[in-house]
Structure formats: C-alpha cells, structure tokens
C-alpha positions in Angstrom: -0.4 -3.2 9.8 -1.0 -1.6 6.6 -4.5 -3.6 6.2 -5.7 -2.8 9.9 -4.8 1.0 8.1 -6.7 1.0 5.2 -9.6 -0.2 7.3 -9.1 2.8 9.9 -8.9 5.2 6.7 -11.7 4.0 5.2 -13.9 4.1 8.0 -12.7 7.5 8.9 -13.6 8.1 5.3 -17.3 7.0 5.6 -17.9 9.1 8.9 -16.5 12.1 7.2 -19.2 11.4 4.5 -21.6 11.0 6.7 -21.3 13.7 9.1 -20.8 15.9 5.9 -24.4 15.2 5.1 -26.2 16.4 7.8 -28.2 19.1 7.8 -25.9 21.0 10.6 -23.3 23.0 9.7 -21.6 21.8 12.9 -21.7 18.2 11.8 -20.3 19.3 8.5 -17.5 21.1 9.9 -16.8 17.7 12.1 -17.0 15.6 8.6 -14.6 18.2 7.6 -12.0 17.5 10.5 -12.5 13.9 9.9 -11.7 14.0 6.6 -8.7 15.9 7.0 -7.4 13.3 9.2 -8.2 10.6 7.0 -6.6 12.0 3.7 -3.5 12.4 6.7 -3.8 8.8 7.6 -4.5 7.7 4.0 -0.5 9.5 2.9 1.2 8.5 6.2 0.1 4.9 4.7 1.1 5.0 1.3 4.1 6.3 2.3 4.6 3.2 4.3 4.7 2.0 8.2 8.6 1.7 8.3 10.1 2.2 12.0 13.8 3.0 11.0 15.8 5.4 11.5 16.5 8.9 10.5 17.4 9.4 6.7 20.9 10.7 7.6 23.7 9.5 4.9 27.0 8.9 6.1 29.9 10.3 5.2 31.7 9.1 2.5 28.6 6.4 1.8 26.0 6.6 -1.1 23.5 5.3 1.0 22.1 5.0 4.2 22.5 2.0 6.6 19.6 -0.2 7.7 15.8 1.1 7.6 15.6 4.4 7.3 11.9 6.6 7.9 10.2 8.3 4.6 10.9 12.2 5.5 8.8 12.8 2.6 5.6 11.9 4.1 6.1 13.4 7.1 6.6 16.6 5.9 3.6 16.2 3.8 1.6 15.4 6.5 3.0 18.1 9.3 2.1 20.9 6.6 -1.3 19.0 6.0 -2.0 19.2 9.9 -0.9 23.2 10.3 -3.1 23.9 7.2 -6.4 21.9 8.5 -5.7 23.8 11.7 -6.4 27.3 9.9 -9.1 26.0 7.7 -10.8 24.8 11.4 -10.3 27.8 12.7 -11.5 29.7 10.0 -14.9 27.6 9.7 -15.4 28.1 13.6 -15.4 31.8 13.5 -17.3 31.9 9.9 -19.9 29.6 12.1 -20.1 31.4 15.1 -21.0 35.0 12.7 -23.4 32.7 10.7 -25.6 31.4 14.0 -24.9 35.0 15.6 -26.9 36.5 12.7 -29.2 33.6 12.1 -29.8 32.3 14.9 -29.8 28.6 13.6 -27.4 26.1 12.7 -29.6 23.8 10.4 -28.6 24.9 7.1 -32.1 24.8 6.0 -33.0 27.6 7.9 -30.2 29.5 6.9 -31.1 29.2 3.4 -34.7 30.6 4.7 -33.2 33.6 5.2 -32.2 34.7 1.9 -34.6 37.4 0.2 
C-alpha cells in the first residue's frame, strides 16, 4: 500500500509543478492546493498505513495492546489541512482584488502594469 502511495504523491507532486508553471495565477493557486495535499499525503505515509487502534495505554500496563494508529501524524496533518484552508482563502480574495484592478489573470499582463 505504501508503493501505490508514493506513486499517488509523486504524481500529485508533478501536477502541482506543473500547474505552478502556468502563466495563470489561477492555475498556480491550483498547483498550490495540490501541493498542499501532497506534502499531506507524503507525512500521512511516512508516518505509516497502520489500521489499529487508538493509542490509549491501559492501566497499570507500559504499553499498549495490539496495533495501535500514529497520533503523531494525524495531528500533523489536521493542523496542515486548517492552515492550507487559510492560505486558500487568503490567495482567493488576494486574486479576486488582483483581476478586479487588472482586469487579467495571466501574470504577464499583470506585470504590464507596473510603471
């Protein structure tokens, strides 16, 4: 499972690249997302694809019993997701003022308009 992963990441990866490179600063802010949910991908699969359950320790015990999941990761990743929200919406808005004053989205024309 890890494998088919690492090929899902890296793809995601590539298609952040590439819609980074546009010209658009729509596509770029897609490459943006996409990249976000690869680095998200890339630490939810380091930390490894364990079903188990929660980390609770039982009393008395040292450690817990059976497969337990990495809480670690998770965490890592739910603070990764609330903070790539804000950073989206932040780039919406900033691109919404940038084509309501420019008129254009292509970033060449954007750079036209500096005097």
């Amino acid at each position: 499972m890890e494998t088919v992963m690492a090929f899902v990441v890296g793809g995601l990866y590539a298609a952040a690249v590439y819609m980074m490179l546009r010209r658009s600063i729509v596509k770029l802010v897609i490459g943006l997302v996409l990249l976000g949910n690869a680095a998200n991908l890339l630490i939810f699969t380091a930390g490894g694809l364990t079903r188990g359950a929660p980390p609770l320790i039982a009393e008395g015990a040292l450690l817990p019993d059976g497969a337990v999941a990495d809480p670690l990761t998770q965490a890592l990743i739910l603070t990764a997701i609330v903070i790539g929200f804000g950073v989206l919406a932040f780039a919406v808005v900033l691109i919404h003022r940038a084509y309501e004053v420019v008129q254009a989205v292509n970033m060449d024309k954007m750079k036209d308009t500096d005097t």
